[in-house]
FIROMI-145553 format. One record per residue (C-alpha): residue number from 1; residue in one letter; x, y, z. Coordinates in Angstrom, 1 decimal, always signed. Example, Ala and Ser with C-alpha at 12.3 -4.5 7.8 and 13.67 -1.06 7.14 Angstrom:
BEGIN
n: 1, res: a, x: +12.3, y: -4.5, z: +7.8
n: 2, res: s, x: +13.7, y: -1.1, z: +7.1
***
This chain:
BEGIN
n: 1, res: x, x: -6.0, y: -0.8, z: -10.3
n: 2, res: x, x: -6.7, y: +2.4, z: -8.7
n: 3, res: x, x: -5.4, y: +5.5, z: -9.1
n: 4, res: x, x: -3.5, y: +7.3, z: -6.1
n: 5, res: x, x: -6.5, y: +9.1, z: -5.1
n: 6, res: x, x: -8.3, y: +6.4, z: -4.1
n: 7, res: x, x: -4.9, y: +4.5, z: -2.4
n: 8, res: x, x: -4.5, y: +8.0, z: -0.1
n: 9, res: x, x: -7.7, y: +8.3, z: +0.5
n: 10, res: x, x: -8.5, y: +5.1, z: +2.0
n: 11, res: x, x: -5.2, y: +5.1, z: +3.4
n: 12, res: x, x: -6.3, y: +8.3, z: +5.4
n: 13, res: x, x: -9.8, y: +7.1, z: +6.1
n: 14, res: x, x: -8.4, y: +4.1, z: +8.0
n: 15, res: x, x: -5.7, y: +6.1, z: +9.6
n: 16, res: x, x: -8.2, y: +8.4, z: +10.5
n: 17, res: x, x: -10.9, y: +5.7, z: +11.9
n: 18, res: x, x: -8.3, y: +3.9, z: +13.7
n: 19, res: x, x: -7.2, y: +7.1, z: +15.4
n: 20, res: x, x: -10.6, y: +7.7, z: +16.8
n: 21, res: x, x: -11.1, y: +3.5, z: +17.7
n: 22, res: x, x: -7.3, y: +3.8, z: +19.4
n: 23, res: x, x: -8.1, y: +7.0, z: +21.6
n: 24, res: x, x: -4.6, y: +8.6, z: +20.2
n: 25, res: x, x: -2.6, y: +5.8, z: +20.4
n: 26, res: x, x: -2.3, y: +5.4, z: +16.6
n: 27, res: x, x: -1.4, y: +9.0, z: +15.9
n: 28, res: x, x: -0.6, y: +11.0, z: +13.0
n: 29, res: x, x: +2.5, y: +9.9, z: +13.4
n: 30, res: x, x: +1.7, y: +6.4, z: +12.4
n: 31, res: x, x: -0.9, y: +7.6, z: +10.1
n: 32, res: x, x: +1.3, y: +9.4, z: +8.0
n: 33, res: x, x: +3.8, y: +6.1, z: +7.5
n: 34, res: x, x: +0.8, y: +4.1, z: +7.0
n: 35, res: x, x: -0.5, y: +6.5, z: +4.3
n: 36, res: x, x: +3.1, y: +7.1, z: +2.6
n: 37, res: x, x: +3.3, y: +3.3, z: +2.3
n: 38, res: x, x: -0.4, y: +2.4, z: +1.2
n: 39, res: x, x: +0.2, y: +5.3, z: -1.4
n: 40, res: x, x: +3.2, y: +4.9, z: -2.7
n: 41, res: x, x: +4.3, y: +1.4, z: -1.3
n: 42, res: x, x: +4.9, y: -1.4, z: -3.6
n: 43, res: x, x: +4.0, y: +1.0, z: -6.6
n: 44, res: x, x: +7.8, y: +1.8, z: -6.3
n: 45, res: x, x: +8.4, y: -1.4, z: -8.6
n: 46, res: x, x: +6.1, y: +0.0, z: -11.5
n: 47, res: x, x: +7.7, y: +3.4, z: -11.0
n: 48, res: x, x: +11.3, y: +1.8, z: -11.4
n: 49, res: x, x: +9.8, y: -0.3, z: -14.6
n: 50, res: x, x: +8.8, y: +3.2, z: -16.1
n: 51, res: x, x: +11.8, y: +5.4, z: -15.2
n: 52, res: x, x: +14.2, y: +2.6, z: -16.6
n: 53, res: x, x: +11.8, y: +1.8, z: -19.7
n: 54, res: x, x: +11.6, y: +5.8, z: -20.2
n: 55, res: x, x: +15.0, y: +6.4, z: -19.6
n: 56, res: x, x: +16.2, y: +3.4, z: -21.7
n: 57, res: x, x: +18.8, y: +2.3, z: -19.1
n: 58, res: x, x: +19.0, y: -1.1, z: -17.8
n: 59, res: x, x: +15.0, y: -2.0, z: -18.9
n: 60, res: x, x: +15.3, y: -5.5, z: -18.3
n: 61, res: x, x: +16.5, y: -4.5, z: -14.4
n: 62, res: x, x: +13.4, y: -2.5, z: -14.2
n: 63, res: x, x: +11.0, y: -4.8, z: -15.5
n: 64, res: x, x: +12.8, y: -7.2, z: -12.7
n: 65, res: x, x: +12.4, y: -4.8, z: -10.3
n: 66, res: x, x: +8.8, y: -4.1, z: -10.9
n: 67, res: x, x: +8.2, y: -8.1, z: -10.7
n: 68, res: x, x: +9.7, y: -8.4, z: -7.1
n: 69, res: x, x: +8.8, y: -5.0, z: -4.9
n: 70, res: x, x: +4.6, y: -5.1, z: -6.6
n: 71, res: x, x: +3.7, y: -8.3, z: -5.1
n: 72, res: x, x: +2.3, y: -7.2, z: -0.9
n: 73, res: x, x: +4.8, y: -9.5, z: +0.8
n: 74, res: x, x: +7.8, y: -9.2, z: -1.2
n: 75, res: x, x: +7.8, y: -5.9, z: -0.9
n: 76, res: x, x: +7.7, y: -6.4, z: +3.2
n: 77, res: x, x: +10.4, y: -8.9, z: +2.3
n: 78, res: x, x: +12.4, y: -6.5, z: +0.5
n: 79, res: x, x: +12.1, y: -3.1, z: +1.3
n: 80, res: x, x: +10.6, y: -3.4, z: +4.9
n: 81, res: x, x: +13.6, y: -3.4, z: +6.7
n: 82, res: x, x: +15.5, y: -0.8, z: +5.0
n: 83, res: x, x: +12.7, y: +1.7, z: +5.1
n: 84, res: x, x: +12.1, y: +0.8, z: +8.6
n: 85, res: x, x: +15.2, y: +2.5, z: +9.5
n: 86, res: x, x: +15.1, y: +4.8, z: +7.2
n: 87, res: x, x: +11.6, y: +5.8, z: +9.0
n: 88, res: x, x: +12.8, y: +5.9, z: +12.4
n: 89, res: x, x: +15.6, y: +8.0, z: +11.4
n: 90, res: x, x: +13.0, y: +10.5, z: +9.7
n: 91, res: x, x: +10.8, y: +10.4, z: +12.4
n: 92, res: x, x: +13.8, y: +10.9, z: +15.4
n: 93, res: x, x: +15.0, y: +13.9, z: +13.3
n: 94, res: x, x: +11.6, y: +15.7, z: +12.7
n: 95, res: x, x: +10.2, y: +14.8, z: +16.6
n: 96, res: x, x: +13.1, y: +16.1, z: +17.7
n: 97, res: x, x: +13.5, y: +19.2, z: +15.5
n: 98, res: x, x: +9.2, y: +19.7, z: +16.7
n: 99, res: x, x: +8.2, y: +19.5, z: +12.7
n: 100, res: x, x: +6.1, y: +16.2, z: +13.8
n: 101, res: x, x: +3.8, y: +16.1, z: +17.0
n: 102, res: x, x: +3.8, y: +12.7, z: +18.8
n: 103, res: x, x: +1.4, y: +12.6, z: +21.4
n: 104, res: x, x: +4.2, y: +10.6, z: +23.4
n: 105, res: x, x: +7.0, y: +13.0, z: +22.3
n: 106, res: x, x: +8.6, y: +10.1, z: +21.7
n: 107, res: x, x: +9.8, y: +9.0, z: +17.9
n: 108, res: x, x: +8.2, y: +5.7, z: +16.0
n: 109, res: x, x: +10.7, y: +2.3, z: +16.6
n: 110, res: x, x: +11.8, y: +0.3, z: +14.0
n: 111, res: x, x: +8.8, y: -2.5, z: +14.9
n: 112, res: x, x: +6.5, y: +0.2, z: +14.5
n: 113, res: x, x: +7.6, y: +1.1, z: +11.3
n: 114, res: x, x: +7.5, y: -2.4, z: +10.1
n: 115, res: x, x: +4.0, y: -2.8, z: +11.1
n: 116, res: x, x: +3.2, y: +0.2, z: +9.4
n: 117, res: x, x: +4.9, y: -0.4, z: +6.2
n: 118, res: x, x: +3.6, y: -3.8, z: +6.2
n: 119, res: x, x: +0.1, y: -2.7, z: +7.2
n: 120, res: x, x: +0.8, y: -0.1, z: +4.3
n: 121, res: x, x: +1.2, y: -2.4, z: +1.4
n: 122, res: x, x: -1.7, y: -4.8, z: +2.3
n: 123, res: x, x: -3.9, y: -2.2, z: +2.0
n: 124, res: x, x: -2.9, y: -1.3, z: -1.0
n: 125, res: x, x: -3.1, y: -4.3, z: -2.7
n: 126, res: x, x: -6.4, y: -5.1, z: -1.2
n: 127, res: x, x: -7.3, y: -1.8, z: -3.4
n: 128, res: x, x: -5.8, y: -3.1, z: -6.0
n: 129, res: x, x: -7.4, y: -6.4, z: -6.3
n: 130, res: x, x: -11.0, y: -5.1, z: -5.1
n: 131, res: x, x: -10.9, y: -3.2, z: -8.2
n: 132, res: x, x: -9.6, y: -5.1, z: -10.3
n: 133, res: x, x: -11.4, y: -8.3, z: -11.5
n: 134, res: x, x: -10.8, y: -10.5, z: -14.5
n: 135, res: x, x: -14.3, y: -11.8, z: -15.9
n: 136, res: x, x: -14.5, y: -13.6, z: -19.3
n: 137, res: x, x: -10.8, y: -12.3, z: -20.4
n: 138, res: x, x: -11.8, y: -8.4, z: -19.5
n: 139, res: x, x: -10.8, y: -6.8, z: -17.0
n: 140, res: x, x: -13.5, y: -5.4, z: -14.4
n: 141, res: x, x: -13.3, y: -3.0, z: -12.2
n: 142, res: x, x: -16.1, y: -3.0, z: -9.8
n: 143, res: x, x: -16.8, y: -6.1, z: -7.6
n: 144, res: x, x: -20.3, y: -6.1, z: -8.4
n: 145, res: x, x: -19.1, y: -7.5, z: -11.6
n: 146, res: x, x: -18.0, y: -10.4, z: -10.1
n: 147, res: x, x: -20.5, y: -11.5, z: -8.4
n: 148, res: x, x: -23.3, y: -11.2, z: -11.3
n: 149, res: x, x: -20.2, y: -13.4, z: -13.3
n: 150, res: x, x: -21.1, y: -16.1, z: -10.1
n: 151, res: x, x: -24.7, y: -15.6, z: -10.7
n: 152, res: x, x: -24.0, y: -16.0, z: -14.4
n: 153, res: x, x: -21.9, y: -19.0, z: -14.6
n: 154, res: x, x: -24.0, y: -20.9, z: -11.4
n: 155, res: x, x: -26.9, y: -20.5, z: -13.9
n: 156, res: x, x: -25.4, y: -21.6, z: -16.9
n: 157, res: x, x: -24.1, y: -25.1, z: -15.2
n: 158, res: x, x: -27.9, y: -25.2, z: -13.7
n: 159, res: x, x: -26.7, y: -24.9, z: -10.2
n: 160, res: x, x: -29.0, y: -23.8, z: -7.3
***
């Protein structure tokens, strides 16, 4: 898997791209959920694993935690809803107070925020399993691994 570097930056990228392509109607608003959630999204579970291994309270709810909220839709599944309103009530509060410029002036819904949270943690896993291939029992992380491991094995069974 990545590192967060790579998670924001093609978080931001997109955000960024699909600014231009949406002539302002995806915002920085919406980027900034997007990128929160394709950063930090389903990661949540591993954190929770960690903290709760480190800490040495309740491990096994951890490790149970970390199995549920890192898969892309159980964590939709899960999480979405709550941090949907949790999102809308971030973003009425800081539209409101002028910290956050919406081109509408008007706050993101909790639909939005769903989208966004879902949009969030597909793209992160789509990171996460570009990256990471399992060739031959090893992990791999570049995808031009797996396609010489095609090449490889199509030659091996003499396949054309």
């Amino acid at each position: 898997m990545p590192g967060p570097g790579p998670h924001m930056m093609y978080a931001l990228g997109t955000g960024q791209a699909l600014m231009t392509l949406s002539s302002g109607r995806f915002s920085p608003h919406h980027c900034l959920i997007y990128a929160l959630n394709a950063f930090f999204g389903p990661d949540i579970g591993s954190f929770t694993e960690w903290l709760t291994s480190t800490l040495g309270l309740a491990a096994f709810f951890g490790s149970s935690v970390e199995t549920y909220i890192h898969d892309p839709f159980l964590y939709i599944f899960i999480l979405g809803f709550p941090l949907s309103l949790l999102y809308t009530r971030v973003s009425r509060f800081f539209v409101s107070k002028g910290y956050l410029d919406s081109v509408s002036g008007v706050p993101l819904t909790v639909k939005q925020c769903l989208l966004l949270i879902s949009a969030g943690s597909l793209s992160h896993f789509f990171l996460d399993h570009l990256f990471e291939v399992i060739i031959f029992g090893f992990n791999s992380y570049c995808l031009f691994h797996t396609i010489l491991a095609k090449v490889y094995i199509m030659l091996q069974l003499g396949c054309s």
